[in-house]
DSSP file (Angstrom, degrees, kcal/mol; ACC not computed):
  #  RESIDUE AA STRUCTURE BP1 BP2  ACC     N-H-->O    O-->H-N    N-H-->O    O-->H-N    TCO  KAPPA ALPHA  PHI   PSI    X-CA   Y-CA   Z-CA
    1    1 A X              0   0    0      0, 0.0     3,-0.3     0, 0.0     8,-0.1   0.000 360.0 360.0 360.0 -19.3   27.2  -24.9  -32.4
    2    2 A X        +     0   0    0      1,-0.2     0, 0.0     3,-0.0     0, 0.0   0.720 360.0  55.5 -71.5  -3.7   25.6  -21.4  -32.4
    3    3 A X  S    S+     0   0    0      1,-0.1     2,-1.0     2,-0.1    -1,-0.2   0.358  91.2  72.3-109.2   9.9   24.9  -21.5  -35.9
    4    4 A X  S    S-     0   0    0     -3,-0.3     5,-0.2     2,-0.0    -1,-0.1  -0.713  86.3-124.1-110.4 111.3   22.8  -24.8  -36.1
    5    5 A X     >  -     0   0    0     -2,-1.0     4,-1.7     1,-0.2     2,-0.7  -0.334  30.4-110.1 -59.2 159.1   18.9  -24.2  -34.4
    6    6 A X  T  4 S+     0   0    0      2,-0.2    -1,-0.2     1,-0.2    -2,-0.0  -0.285 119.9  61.7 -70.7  46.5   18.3  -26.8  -31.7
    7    7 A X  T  > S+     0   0    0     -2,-0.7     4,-1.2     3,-0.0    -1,-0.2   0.453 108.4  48.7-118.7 -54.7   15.6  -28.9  -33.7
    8    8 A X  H  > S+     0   0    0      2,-0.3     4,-2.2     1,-0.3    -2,-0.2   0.795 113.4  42.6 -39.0 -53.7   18.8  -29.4  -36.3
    9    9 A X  H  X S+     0   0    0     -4,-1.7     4,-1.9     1,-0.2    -1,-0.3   0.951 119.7  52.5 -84.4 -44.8   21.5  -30.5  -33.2
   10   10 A X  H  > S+     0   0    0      2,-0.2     4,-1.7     1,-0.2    -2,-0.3   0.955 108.3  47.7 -48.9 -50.9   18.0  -32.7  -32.0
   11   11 A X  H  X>S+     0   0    0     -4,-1.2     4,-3.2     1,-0.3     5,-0.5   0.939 114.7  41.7 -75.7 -52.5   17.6  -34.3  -35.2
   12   12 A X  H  X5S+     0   0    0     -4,-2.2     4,-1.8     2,-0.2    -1,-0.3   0.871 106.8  64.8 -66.7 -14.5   21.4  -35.4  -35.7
   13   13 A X  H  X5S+     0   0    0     -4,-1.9     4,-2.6    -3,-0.2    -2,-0.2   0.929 104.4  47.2 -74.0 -49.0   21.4  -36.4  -32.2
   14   14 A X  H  X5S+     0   0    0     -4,-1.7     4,-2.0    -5,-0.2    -2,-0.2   0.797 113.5  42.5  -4.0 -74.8   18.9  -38.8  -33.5
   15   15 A X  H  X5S+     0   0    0     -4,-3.2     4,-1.7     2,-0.2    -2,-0.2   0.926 110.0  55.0 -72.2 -32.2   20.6  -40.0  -36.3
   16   16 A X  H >X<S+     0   0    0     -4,-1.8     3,-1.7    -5,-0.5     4,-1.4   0.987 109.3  57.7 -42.2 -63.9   24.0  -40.2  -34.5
   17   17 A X  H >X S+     0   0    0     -4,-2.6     4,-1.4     1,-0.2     3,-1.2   0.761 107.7  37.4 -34.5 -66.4   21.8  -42.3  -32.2
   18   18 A X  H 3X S+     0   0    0     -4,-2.0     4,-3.6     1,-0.3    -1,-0.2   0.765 116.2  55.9 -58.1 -28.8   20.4  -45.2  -34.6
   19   19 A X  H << S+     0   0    0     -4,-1.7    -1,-0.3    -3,-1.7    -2,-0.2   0.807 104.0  49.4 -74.3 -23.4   23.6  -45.3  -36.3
   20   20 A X  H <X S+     0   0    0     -4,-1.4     4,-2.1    -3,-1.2     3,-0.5   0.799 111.8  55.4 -68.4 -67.9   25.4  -46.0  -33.1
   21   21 A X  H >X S+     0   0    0     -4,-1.4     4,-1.1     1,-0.3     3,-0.8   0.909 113.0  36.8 -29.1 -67.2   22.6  -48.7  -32.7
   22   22 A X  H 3X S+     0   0    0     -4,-3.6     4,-0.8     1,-0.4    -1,-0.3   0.375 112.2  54.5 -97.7   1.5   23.3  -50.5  -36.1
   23   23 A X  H 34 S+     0   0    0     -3,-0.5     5,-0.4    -5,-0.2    -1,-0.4   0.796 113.6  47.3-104.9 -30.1   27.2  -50.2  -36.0
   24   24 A X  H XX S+     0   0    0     -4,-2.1     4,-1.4    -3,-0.8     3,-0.8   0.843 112.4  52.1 -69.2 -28.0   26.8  -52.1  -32.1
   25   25 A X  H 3X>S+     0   0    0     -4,-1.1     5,-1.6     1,-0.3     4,-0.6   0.959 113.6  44.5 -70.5 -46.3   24.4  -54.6  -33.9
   26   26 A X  H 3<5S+     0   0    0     -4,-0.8    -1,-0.3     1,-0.2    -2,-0.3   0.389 107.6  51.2 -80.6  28.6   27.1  -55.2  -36.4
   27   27 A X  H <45S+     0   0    0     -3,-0.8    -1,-0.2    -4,-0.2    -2,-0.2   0.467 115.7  46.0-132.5 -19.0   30.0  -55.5  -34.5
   28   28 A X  H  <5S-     0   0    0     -4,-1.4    -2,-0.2    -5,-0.4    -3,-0.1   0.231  96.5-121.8-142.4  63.0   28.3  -58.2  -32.2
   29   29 A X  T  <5 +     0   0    0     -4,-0.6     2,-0.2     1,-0.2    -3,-0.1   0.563  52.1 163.6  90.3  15.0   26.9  -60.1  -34.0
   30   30 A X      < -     0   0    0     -5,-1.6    -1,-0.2    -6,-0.4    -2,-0.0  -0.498  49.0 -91.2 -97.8 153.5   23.2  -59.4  -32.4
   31   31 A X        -     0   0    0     -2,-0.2     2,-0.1     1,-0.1    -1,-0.0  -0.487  30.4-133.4 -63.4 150.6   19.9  -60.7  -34.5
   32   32 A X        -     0   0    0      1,-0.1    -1,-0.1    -7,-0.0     5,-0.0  -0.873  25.2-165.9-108.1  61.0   18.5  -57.9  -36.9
   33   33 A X        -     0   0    0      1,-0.2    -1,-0.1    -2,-0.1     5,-0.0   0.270  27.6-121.9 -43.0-175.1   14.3  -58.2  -36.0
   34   34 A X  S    S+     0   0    0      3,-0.1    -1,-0.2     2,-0.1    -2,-0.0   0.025 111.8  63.0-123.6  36.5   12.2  -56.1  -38.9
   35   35 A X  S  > S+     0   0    0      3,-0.1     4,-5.4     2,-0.1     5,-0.3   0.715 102.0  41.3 -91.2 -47.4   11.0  -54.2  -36.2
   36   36 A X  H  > S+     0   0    0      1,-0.3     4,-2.2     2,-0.2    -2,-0.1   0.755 116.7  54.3 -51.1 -30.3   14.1  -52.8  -35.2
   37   37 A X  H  > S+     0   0    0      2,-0.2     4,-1.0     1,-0.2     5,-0.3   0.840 107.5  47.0 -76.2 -47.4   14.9  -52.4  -39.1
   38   38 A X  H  > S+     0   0    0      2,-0.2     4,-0.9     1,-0.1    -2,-0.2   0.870 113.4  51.7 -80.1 -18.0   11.9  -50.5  -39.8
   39   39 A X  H  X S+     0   0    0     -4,-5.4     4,-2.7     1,-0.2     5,-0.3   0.944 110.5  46.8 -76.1 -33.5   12.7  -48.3  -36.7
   40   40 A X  H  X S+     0   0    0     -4,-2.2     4,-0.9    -5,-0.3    -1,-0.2   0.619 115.6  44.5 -53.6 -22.2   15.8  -47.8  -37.9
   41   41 A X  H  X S+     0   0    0     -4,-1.0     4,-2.3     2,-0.1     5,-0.4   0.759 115.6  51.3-100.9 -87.0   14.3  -46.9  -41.7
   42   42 A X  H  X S+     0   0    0     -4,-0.9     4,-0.6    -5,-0.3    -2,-0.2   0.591 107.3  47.1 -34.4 -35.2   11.7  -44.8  -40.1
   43   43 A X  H >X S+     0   0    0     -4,-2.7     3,-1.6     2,-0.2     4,-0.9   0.975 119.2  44.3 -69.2 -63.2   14.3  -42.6  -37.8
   44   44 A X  H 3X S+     0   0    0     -4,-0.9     4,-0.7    -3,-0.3     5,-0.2   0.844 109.2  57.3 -49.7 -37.9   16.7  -42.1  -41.3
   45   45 A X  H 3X S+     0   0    0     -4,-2.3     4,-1.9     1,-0.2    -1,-0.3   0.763 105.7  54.2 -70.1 -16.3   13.6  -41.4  -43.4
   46   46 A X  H <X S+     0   0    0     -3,-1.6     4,-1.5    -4,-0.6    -1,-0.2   0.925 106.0  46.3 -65.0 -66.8   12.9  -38.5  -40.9
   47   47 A X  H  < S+     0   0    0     -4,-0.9     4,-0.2     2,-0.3    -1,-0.2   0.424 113.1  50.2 -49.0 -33.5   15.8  -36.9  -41.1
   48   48 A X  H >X S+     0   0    0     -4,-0.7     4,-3.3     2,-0.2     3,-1.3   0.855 114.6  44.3 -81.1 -46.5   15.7  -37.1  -44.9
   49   49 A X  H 3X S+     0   0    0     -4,-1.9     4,-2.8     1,-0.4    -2,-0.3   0.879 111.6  51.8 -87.1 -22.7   12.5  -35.8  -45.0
   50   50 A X  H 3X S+     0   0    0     -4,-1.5     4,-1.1     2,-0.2    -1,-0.4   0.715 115.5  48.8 -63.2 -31.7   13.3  -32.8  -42.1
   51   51 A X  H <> S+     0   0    0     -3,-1.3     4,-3.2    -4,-0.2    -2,-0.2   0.884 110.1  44.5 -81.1 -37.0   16.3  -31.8  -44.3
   52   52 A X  H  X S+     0   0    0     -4,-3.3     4,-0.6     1,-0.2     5,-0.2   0.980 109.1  58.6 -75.0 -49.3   14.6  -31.7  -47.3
   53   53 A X  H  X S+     0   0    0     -4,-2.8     4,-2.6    -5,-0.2    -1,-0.2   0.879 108.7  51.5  -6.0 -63.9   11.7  -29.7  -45.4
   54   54 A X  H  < S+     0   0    0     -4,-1.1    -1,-0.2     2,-0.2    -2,-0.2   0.904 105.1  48.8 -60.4 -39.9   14.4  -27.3  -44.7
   55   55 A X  H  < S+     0   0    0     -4,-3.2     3,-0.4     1,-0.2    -2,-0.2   0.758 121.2  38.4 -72.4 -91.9   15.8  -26.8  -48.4
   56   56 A X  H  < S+     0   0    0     -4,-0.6    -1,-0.2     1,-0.3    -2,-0.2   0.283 123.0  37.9 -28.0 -29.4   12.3  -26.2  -49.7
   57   57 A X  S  < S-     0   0    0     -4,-2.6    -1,-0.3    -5,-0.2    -2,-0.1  -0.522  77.9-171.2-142.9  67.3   10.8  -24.3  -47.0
   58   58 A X        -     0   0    0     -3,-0.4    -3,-0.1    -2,-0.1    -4,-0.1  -0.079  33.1 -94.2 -75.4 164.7   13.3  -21.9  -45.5
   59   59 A X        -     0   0    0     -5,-0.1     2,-0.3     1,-0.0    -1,-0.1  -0.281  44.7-174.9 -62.5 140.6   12.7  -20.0  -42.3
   60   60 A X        -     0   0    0     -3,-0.1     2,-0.3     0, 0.0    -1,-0.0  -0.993  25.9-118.1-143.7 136.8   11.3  -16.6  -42.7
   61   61 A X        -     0   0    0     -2,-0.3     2,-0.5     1,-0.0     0, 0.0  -0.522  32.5-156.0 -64.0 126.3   10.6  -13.9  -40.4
   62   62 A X        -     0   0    0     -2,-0.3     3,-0.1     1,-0.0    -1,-0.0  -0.911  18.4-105.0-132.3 142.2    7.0  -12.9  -40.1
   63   63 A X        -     0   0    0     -2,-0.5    -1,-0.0     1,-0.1     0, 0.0  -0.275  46.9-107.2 -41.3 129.8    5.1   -9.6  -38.9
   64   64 A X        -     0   0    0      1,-0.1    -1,-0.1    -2,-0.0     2,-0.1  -0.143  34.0-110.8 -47.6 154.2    3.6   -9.9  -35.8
   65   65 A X        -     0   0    0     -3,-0.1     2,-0.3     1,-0.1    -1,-0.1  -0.616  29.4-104.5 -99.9 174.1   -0.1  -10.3  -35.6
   66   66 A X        -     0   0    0      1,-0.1     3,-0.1    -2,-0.1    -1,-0.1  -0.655  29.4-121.8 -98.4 123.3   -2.7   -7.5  -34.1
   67   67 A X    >   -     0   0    0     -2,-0.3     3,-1.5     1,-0.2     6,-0.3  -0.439  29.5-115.1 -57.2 167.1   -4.1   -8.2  -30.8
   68   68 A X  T 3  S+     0   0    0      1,-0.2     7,-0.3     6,-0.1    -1,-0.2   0.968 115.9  59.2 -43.9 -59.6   -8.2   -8.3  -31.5
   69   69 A X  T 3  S+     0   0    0      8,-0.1     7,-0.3     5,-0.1     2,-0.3   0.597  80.0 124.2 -56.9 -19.5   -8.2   -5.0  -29.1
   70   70 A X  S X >S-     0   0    0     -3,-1.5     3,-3.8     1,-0.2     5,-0.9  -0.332  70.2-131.6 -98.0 163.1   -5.9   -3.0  -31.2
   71   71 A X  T 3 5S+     0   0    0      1,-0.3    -1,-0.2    -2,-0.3    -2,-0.1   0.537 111.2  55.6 -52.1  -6.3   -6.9    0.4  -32.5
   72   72 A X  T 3 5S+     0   0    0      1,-0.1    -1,-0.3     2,-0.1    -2,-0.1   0.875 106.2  53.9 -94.7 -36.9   -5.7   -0.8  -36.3
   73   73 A X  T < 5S-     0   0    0     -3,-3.8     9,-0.5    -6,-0.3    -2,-0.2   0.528 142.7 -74.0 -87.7  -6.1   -8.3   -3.9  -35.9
   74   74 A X  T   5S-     0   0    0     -4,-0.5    -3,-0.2    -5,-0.1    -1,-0.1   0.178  72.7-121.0 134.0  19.6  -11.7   -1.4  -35.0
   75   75 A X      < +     0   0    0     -5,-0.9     3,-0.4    -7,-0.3    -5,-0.1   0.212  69.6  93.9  69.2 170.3  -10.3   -0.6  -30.9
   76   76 A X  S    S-     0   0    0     -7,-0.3    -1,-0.2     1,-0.2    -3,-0.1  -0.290  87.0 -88.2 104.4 156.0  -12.4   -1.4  -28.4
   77   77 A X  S    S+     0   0    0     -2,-0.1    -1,-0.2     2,-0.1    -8,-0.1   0.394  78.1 126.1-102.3  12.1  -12.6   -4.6  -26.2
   78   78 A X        -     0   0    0     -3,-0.4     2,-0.3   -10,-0.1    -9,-0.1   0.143  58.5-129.6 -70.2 168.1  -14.7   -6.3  -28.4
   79   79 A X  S    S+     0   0    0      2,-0.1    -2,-0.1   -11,-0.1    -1,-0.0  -0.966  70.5  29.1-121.5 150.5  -13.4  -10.1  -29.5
   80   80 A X  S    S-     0   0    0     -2,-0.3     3,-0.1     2,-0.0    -2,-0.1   0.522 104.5 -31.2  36.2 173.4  -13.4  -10.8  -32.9
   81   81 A X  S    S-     0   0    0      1,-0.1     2,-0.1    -3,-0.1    -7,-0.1   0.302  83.3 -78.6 -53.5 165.4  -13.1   -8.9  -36.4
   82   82 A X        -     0   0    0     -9,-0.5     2,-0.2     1,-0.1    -1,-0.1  -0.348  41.9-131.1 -54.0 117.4  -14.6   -5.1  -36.4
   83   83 A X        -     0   0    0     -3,-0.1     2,-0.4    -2,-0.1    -1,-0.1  -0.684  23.2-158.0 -80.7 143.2  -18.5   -4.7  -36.6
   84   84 A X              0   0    0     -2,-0.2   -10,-0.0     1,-0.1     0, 0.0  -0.847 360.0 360.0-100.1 153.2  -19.6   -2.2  -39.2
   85   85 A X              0   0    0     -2,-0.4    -1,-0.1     0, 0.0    -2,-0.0   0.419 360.0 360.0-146.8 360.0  -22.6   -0.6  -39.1
């Protein structure tokens, strides 16, 4: 489990969930509304579209930003970019 981020174990938790739903609908017998079908669409489409998110746009580690204050950005206690003069 340490190698899956918690948005990943959220999101199958999710699908587990709906699927859970629809195997209970079909095993008794209960009416199929089209809201419950389009929640059911929307939840799956989520998932699709969060995986595919992932393959296209993997996580990358990024440089920290500079506070405003620091000596690289013109020092000082000013807020916002460096005045030249």
């Amino acid at each position: 489990m340490g190698l899956i981020s918690p948005v990943s174990q959220s999101v199958a938790n999710t699908l587990k969930r709906a699927l859970l739903i629809w195997l209970s609908i079909l095993h008794f017998g209960n009416e199929v509304t089209w809201l419950s079908a389009f929640g059911t669409a929307a939840c799956v489409g989520g998932v699709f579209a969060y995986n595919h998110a992932r393959r296209v746009y993997p996580y990358r580690e990024t440089e920290p930003l500079l506070p405003m204050s620091s000596p690289l950005n013109g020092g000082g206690d000013t807020v916002g970019p460096p005045k030249h003069v």
